[in-house]
Structures are given as C-alpha cells and as structure tokens.
C-alpha positions, 0 to 999 in steps of 0.5 A: 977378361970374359970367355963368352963371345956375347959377354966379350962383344957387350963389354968392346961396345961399352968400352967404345961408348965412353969416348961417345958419352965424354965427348957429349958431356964435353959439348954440354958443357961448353954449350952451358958456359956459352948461354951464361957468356950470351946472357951476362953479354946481352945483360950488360948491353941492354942496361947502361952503361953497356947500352951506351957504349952499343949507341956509341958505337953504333954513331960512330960505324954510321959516321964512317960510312960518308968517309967510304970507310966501310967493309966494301972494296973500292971498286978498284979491287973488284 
C-alpha cells in the first residue's frame, strides 16, 4: 500500500497489534463478568436463604467424616 519502508514497517506493527488489543479486551471482559458472578455468589451465600443452605452443607460434609467418608484414600490405596 505505502512504498516508503518506515511507513510499510509502521503500518506491519499496527496490523500485528490488533490481535494483542482484541485478545485484552477479550480478558477484561471476561475477568469483568467473572466479579459480577463472585459477587452475586458471595451476595447470595451471606444472606439467607443462601447462608443456610452454606450451613447445611457445611453439617452435613462434618457429618460424613465419622463414616470415613472424606476425599482421603483408604490406606489400602495408598
């Protein structure tokens, strides 16, 4: 497109920076639309009834462990 060498060189550099500046905007976007989902989470969990279903579940994984049921391998596996 452009016969002078310094313009030809300018211009390759801009072309392969598009691809650089999509892909950060791609990561912002997704690390934005990650803290909406972790704050509409942590929101739902501190309030009820999400605080109770947290309580519930934390009883209940508690409960479990006398009954050897936990994320340990047996020994036997070991």
């Amino acid at each position: 497109m452009f016969r002078d060498k310094e313009v030809r060189f300018l211009e390759a550099g801009l072309l392969g920076a598009v691809p650089i500046c999509v892909a950060l905007a791609a990561l912002i976007a997704l690390l934005t639309a990650a803290r909406s989902i972790l704050f509409v989470a942590a929101d739902f969990l501190s309030r009820p009834p999400g605080f109770y279903a947290l309580m519930i579940a934390m009883v209940a994984c508690t409960a479990l462990v006398p009954f050897g049921m936990t994320n340990a391998l047996p020994m036997r596996f070991q």
